[in-house]
C-alpha positions, 0 to 999 in steps of 0.5 A, a space after each residue: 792855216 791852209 787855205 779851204 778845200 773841199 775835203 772831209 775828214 772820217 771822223 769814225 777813223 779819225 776821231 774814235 769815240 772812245 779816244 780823249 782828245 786834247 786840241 793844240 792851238 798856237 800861232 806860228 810864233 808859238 810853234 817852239 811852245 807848241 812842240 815843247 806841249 807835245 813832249 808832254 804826250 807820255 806825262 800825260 798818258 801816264 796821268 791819263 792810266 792812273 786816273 782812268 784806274 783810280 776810276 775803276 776804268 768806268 769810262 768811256 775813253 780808253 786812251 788818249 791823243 794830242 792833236 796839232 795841226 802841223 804833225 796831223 792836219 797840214 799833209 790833208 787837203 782842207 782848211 780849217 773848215 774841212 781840217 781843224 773843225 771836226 777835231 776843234 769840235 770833238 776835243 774834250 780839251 782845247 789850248 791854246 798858247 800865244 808868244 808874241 800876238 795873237 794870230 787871227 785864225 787861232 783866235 777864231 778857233 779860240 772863240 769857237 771852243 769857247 762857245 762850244 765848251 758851254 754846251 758840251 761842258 769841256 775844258 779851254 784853256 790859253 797860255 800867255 807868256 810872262 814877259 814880252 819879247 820887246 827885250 830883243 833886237 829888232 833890225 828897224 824901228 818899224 819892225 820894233 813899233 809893229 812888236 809893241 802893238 802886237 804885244 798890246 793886243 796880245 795884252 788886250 785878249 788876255 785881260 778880256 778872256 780873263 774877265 769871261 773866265 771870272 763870270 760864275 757859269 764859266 766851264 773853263 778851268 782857267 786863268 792860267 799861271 803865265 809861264 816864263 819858258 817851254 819848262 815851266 810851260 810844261 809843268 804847268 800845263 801838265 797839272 791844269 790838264 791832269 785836273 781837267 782829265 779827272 773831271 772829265 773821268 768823274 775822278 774826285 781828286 781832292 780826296 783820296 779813291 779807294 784805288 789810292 788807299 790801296 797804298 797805305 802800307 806804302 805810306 805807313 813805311 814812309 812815314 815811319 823812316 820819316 820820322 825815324 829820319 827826323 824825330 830824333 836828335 843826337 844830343 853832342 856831350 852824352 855820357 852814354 856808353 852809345 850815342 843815345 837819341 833824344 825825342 825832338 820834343 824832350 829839347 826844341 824850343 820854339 824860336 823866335 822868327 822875324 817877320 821881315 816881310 811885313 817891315 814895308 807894309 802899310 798899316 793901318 791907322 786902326 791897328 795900335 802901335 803896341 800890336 804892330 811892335 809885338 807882331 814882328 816876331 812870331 813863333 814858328 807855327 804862327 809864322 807856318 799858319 799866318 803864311 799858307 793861308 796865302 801863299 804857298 811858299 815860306 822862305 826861312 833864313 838863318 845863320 850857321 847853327 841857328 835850328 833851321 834843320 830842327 825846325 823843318 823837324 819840328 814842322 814835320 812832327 807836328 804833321 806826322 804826331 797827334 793831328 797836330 797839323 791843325 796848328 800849322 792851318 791845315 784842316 785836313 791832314 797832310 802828308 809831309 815829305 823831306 828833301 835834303 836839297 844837297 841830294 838832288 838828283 839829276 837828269 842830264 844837265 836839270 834836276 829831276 822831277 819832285 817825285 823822282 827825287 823822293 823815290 831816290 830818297 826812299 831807295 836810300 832808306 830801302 822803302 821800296 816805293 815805286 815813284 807813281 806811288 808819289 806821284 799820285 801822292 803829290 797829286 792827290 794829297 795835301 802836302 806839305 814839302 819840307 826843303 832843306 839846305 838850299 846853302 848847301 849846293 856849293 856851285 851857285 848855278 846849280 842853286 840858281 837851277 834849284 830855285 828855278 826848280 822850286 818854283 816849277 814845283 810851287 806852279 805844278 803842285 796846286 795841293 802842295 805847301 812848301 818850306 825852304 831853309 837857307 843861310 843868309 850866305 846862300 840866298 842873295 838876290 843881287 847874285 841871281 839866287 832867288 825864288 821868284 814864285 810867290 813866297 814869304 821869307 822869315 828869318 831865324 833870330 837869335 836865342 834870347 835870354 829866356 831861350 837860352 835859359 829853357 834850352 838850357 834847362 831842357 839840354 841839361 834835364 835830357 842829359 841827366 836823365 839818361 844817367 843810371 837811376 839810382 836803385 833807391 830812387 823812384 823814376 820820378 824822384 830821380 827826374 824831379 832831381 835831375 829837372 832840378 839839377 839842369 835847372 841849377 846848372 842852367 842858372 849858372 851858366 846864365 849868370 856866367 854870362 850875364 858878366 860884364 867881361 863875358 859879353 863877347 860869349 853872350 853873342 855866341 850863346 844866342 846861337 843855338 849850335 853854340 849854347 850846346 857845346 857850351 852847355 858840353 863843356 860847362 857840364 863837365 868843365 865849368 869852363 867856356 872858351 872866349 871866342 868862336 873858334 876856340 869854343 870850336 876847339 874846345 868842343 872838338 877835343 871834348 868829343 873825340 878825347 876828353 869825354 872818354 878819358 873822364 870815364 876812364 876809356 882810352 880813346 882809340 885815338 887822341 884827339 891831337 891825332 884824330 884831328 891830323 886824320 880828320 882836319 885834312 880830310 874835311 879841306 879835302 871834301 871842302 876843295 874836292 868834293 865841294 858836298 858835305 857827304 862823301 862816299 863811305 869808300 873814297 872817305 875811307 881810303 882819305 882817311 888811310 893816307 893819313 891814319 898810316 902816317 901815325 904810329 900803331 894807327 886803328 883800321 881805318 874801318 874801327 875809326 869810323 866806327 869810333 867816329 859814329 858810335 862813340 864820338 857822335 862828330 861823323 854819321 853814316 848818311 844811308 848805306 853808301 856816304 859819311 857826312 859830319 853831324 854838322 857841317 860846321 864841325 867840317 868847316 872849322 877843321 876845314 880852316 885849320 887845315 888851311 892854315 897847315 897848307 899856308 906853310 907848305 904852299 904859297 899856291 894854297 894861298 892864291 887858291 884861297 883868295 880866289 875863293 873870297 866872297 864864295 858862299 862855300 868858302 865863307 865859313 872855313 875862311 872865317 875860321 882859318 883867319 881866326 887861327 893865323 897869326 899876323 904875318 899870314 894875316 897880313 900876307 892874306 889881305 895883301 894878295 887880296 888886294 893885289 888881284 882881280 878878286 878885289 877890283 869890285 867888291 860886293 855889300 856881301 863880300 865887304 861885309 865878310 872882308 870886316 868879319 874876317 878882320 873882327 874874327 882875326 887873332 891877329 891883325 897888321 897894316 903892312 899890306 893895306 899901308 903899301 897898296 893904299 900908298 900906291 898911286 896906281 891902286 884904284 878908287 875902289 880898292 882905296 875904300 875898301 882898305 880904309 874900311 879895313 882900316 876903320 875896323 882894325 881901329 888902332 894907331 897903325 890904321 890910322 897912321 896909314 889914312 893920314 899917311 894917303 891923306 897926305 900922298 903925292 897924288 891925286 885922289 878922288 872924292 870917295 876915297 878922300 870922304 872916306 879918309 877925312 872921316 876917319 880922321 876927323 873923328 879920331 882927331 876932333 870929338 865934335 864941332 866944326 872942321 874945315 875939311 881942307 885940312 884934309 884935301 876936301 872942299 866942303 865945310 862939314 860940322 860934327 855932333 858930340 857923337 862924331 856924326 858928319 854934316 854937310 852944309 847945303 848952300 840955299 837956293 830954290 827948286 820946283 817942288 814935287 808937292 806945291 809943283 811951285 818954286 820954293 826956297 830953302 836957306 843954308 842947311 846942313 845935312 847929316 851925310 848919313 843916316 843915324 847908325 846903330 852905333 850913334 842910337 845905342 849911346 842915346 839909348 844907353 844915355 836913358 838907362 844910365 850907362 853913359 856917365 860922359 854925357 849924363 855930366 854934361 847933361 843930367 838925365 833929369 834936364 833932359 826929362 823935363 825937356 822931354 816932357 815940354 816937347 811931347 805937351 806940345 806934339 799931339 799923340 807924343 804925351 800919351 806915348 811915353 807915358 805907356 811905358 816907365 823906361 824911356 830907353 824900353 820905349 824908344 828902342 829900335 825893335 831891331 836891337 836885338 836882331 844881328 841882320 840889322 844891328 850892326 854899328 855901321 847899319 842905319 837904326 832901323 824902324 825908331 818911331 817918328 816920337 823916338 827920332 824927335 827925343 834923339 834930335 832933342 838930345 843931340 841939341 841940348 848936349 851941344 847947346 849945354 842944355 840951352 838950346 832944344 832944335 838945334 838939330 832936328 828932322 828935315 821938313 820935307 822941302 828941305 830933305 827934297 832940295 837936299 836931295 835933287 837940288 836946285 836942277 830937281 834931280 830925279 834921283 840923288 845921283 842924277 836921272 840915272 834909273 837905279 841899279 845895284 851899284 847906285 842903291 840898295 833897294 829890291 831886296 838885292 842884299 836881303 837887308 839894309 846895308 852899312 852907311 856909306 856904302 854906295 859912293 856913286 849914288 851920293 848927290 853932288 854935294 856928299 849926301 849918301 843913301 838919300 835913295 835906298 836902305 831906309 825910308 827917312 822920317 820928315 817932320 811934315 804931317 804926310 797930310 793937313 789934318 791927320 797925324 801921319 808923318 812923311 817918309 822920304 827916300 825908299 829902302 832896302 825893301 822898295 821893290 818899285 824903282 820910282 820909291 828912289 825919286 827925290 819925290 817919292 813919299 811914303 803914306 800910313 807913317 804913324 809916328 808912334 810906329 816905325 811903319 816901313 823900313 824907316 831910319 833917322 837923317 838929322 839936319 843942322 840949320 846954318 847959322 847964316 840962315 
């Protein structure tokens, strides 16, 4: 501030009594804040004149004015006496904004409002930032020092104001959310200022004025295109001469969702083991309730054609029909709103504000609702904000804007709940894509058999009755006749396939976009293709041809020539336009290149007609654009298309592995290699490997690079063979060609490993871990291998099962709990945790569908072994006498839910009682049933030496802090990982995952005389970096239930030991 003089403000002309007055206070480091404040001036005069009508301009405050110091005090003589103070004094609302520290003069007029604000009742508030600046670059360590000590006090006066804040008489409206930059300080700031106006203009905001109802008209149109919008589907496959809509009801049902988020939780020994397992999956309204009780925001992953759209739907209807809106927890109602995100619209280089977004979405359904209708909507209603797609923004920085835009949203909008859907693909955190405000995320399981069954039964009953009713039936004996009919033909499709040989389409079924174009083609062809890409096919064919050759229509094109139009035209929106709607011109005049290539071709204006109101494959997205009715149907013609283009340009090729790992790419990749034949196959992966694209390989990209060889039609090893035989080919490309490998499986992949094994040339040890693991595993089905056979060093043993274990030499270490020396004798350790792979055959062993080991060890045996152990664990008896089937009992929760099931991902949550019973039956299959802990759990000194050794490591790794590279932890891959995927965070001895992916259990009770049992090691959930030490221990471990993220590490004692 300037120094003191003699000056005095006029306040009668200065300060008019019937202006609001809003004080600026900063320090200078604040200056940029400040400024970003002041451009609020216009927002916040537009919220002033709403209000102030909404109050029937009952005030006495006619306008509105932001004071600063710099912009309106500094050119006059006077300080803060003569200068600030009158205007300290006569604001209605004071902030203040701090960056760096706190000055000493801004916190003196800080104090000064404050005890002001207790006599004239107005309205204070700070804002402090969220992060420090001590991330930047200081020119000497003095300068650094002075930074952190100012970022103390800064601290200091935070919490103490934070304190004054919480005390009941407090007449601030305050704490404040801290903001991360100058755009979400503003949105902010806007909302607290808004509320304070309303108070200080006596305008009650949580319930609607009469001004505001005024606009019922208004919400009587948006509601009606709302639901218009979204209370009807189009069911594919009706026999209708028109494509009819279905009521939402007449065919949804309720999906399963995981509760992901409660998988690291804590529980409570009070709770029981039965309600802990039934709770982690819950129906969509539970999930909706349990979740806006405390946070606003629920985050819904779900794979392609999983119902994430239908959901949102069937949220909004439960708001829009019969006050069901109670069942979501609201007690009041809710006005909903609908935003495809792909639709956003821009201002500049940033996406507009929410309620310029649904004035666009408005216009395009010609509703003719001015955006301050919304935004008194948004600011005076509850509501629920239904956003949808966030995959479907194909550039991951506009997406990464998105996220940041919703949470600015989630900040500014105190009345506002909000769903936002996703593909797994398009929301990963290790790429930036990530909602940092408050949220939970659930995720979309798969269909059960039960669900299929009644979406079965409910899609076929649809159907039917949209038949012509017989004259001589009544419409309830022709819907009581049809109900049963869908009900046989559901039952059929069922036991179809329930069939040992059809297990490759029980996968695809539980997809509910898949089991609807099965029930298509069943309805009329009793027939289901094998394969994903050939049920795309088939239903393709289906649509645009078949189904109206059965009534005896001609189409107006075939479908073989349908899809010479359509599939180039769906690569081009794939590579052009990269969005799934197109202007109805530009698609129009695509379209036409093609359709006059074909003889006697319709009008190119009749075949979209054709497209929308008979095939059902396109619809008219408002007045202007065309886009798929699902985006899937796009992306397969997009992938057939490639393969076209392959034939014709090499370069088409190099564009496509240019775009390997790109969430935009991923499905029509997938799809295209379904349909190559070897030598593209081949020449794929061998361009792959020969660029940049492949020197480092994400979890996401390496998961994709083993779908794509699973989905291949054809496979070969030529170009894996060549690169991994090259000297020059790098350690990274060397794993992740031996994971290719792995998963082909056949004689060729492993000729090629043995091939490298016994090259000419150096290689180092993740290659060469790799390697011999696929080696000994085809060639030794269990017991002990000495691993120079195959250039390693270190003795390993295999179980039965083909599991790894590496001996760990004894020695001693300075233990994390005793903070003695303690010595451990000879072990060996698993190198990974039990897979999915290894736990499904103990669980198969249970339910008598393992004949190899029930001849080694008769399932009886292995009972009465059971029985002996559980007498003698506390707790275990009772546990597995509450259920008749053991292989019920200890089956992985997860077993059924494809994020976390695959072969080479770690068993996730098995009980403590369920890992015991699994090292049971390991041991008496090795030992011919003589032996009962041969294998078992680590006690915790021996998982800690494992793990840090006789140097007491930090981490496996060394005292490096984690990263991505090193662990999976942090939610960076959103799920736990396949074994093995993190070669640099290994220990020294070979051990992978010892940090990360899952918590592993111990035999030690986490504390002498309680039942708990310890966890080691973290997981992919751990957002604290210090749950990765070597001598972190997870608490609240029931062994009855799987607890936190928890997986199984067996250890061997040596026999030296």
């Amino acid at each position: 501030m300037q120094s003191d003089t003699k000056f005095m403000l006029p306040e009668s002309h200065e300060f008019p009594p019937d202006e609001l007055l809003i004080f600026i206070g900063h320090s200078d480091d604040a200056s940029a804040e400040a400024n970003a404040i002041l451009e609020l001036q216009s927002e916040i005069e537009k919220d002033f004149r709403l209000l102030l009508k909404s109050n029937g301009h009952r005030s006495i405050f006619k306008r509105l004015r932001l004071w600063e110091w710099t912009l309106d005090a500094l050119a006059l003589p006077g300080g803060q006496e003569r200068a600030v103070t009158p205007a300290l004094d006569k604001a209605q609302i004071a902030i203040f904004v701090f960056r760096e520290r706190v000055g000493k003069v801004t916190w003196q007029e800080l104090e000064k409002a404050r005890k002001g604000s207790k006599a004239v009742q107005s309205h204070v508030f700070a804002f402090f930032p969220e992060t420090s600046p001590l991330q930047a670059k200081f020119p000497n360590a003095q300068a650094k020092l002075q930074a952190a000590r100012d970022w103390t006090t800064l601290l200091e006066r935070q919490e103490e104001l934070t304190t004054e804040w919480t005390n009941p008489d407090s007449s601030s409206v305050t704490p404040c959310p801290l903001y991360e930059d100058s755009e979400h300080l503003k949105t902010i700031v806007r909302e607290k200022v808004r509320i304070a106006i309303a108070d200080i203009l006596s305008v009650d905001i949580t319930h609607p004025t009469a001004e505001l109802s005024n606009n019922a008209e208004e919400l009587r149109r948006y509601q009606g295109a709302l639901k218009t919008e979204l209370g009807t589907i189009s069911l594919l496959g009706t026999h209708a001469l028109e494509n009819i809509p279905v009521t939402l009801t007449d065919t949804f049902v309720s999906l399963r969702i995981s509760d992901t988020w409660r998988s690291d939780m804590r529980w409570s020994p009070k709770v029981s083991d039965e309600s802990q397992q039934d709770e982690r999956i819950r129906n969509p309204v539970e999930v909706v309730s349990l979740v806006f009780e405390t946070c606003p925001l629920l985050l819904v992953i779900g794979d392609p054609g999983s119902g994430k759209t239908t959901l949102l739907k069937h949220y909004a209807l439960s708001c829009l029909e019969n006050e069901h809106y109670t069942t979501l927890g609201f007690k009041e109602p809710v006005l909903v709103f609908y935003l495809p995100l792909r639709e956003l619209v821009k201002k500049g280089a940033d996406i507009d504000t929410l309620s310029a977004n649904l004035f666009a979405w408005s216009e395009k359904h010609s509703l003719g609702i001015a955006e301050t209708v919304f935004f008194e909507w948004l600011h005076n209603r509850q509501t629920l904000l239904l956003l949808d797609g966030l995959d479907e923004i194909s550039d991951p920085q506009q997406r990464i804007k998105a996220c940041d835009w919703i949470d600015r949203i989630v900040s500014g909008f105190e009345k506002a709940k909000v769903v936002v859907t996703s593909r797994y693909t398009g929301y990963r955190k290790g790429d930036g894509i990530e909602l940092r405000s408050r949220h939970v995320r659930a995720d979309i399981m798969d269909f059960s058999p039960d669900q299929q069954k009644e979406f079965l039964e409910k899609w076929f009953s649809s159907v039917l009755c949209r038949e012509l009713r017989p004259s001589t039936k009544t419409l309830q004996e022709w819907r009581e006749e049809q109900a049963k009919t869908a009900a046989t033909k559901a039952a059929t499709i069922i036991e179809f396939l329930e069939r040992e040989e059809n297990q490759s389409l029980r996968m695809l079924a539980a997809v509910p976009m898949l089991l609807q174009i099965m029930a298509i083609l069943w309805k009329d062809r009793q027939y289901l293709p094998k394969t994903r890409s050939e049920l795309y096919n088939a239903a393709v064919n289906y649509i645009l041809d078949y189904r109206d050759r059965q009534k005896e229509i001609y189409p107006l094109l075939g479908a073989e020539d349908a899809r010479r139009v359509l599939t180039p035209v769906s690569l081009w929106m794939q590579e052009d336009l990269e969005k799934d709607e197109a202007d109805k011109a530009l698609m129009q005049a695509e379209m036409q290149k093609h359709l006059k290539t074909l003889h006697d071709p319709p009008s190119v204006e009749k075949f979209c007609e054709n497209l929308i109101d008979r095939a059902a494959l396109l619809v008219a997205y408002g007045d202007k654009e065309y886009r798929f009715r699902h985006k899937s149907f796009r992306e397969y013609m997009a992938g057939l298309q490639l393969e076209k283009k392959m034939h014709s340009s090499t370069g088409h090729l190099d564009k496509l592995v240019s775009n390997f790992g790109k969430d935009w790419w991923e499905e029509p990749l997938r799809f295209y290699i379904a349909e190559v034949d070897a030598n593209a196959f081949d020449a794929f992966m061998g361009k792959l490997f020969d660029t940049e694209v492949s020197a480092t390989l994400n979890q996401k990209q390496q998961d994709l690079l083993v779908t794509l060889i699973k989905e291949a039609r054809q496979t070969k090893t030529d170009a894996f063979q060549k690169k991994l035989l090259d000297s020059a080919t790098t350690t990274n490309r060397q794993r992740y060609i031996m994971q290719c490998l792995k998963a082909i499986g056949n004689q060729d992949a492993l000729d090629a490993v043995r091939k490298f094994l016994d090259a000419p040339f150096e290689k180092k040890t993740e290659a060469l871990d790799v390697a011999c693991d696929i080696v000994t595993v085809a060639e030794r089905p269990g017991g002990v291998s000495n691993r120079e056979s195959c250039g390693a060093n270190a003795s390993i043993i295999m179980d039965k099962l083909g599991a790894h274990y590496i001996l760990i030499k004894g020695g001693t270490f300075t233990s994390s709990l005793t903070k003695k020396q303690e010595t451990v004798d000879d072990i060996y350790v698993a190198k990974y945790t039990v897979t999915n792979k290894h736990y499904r055959q103990f669980i198969n062993y249970l339910d008598s569908k393992e004949a190899g080991y029930s001849a080694i060890l008769p399932f009886e045996t292995y009972k009465k072994s059971l029985r002996a152990l559980a007498e003698s664990i506390k707790g275990f008896s009772d546990f597995i006498k509450k259920e008749i089937s053991l292989a019920t009992r200890f089956r992985s929760p997860f077993d059924d839910d494809k994020q976390f099931n695959k072969d080479d991902q770690p068993v996730l949550r098995p009980t403590w009682y369920a890992a015991r019973a699994y090292c049971l039956w390991l041991s008496l299959l090795e030992s011919d049933s003589a032996k009962t802990n041969l294998y078992r759990l680590p006690t915790e000194k021996e998982w800690e030496y494992a793990a840090g050794g006789k140097e007491s490591r930090l981490y496996p790794w060394g005292d490096k802090e984690p990263s991505p590279t090193l662990a999976n932890y942090n939610q960076n891959e959103g799920s736990t990982t396949p074994t093995g995927r993190y070669p640099e965070g290994a220990t020294p001895e070979g051990l992978h995952d010892m940090a990360g992916n899952v918590w592993e259990w111990t035999e030690d009770l986490y504390k002498k005389g309680e039942d708990w049992r310890s966890q080691r090691g973290g997981s992919y959930y751990s957002s604290n970096a210090d749950a990765l030490r070597c001598s972190s221990r997870d608490y609240y471990c029931n062994p009855g239930f799987g607890g936190s993220v928890v997986g199984i590490r067996v250890v061997r004692s040596s026999p030296s030991s």
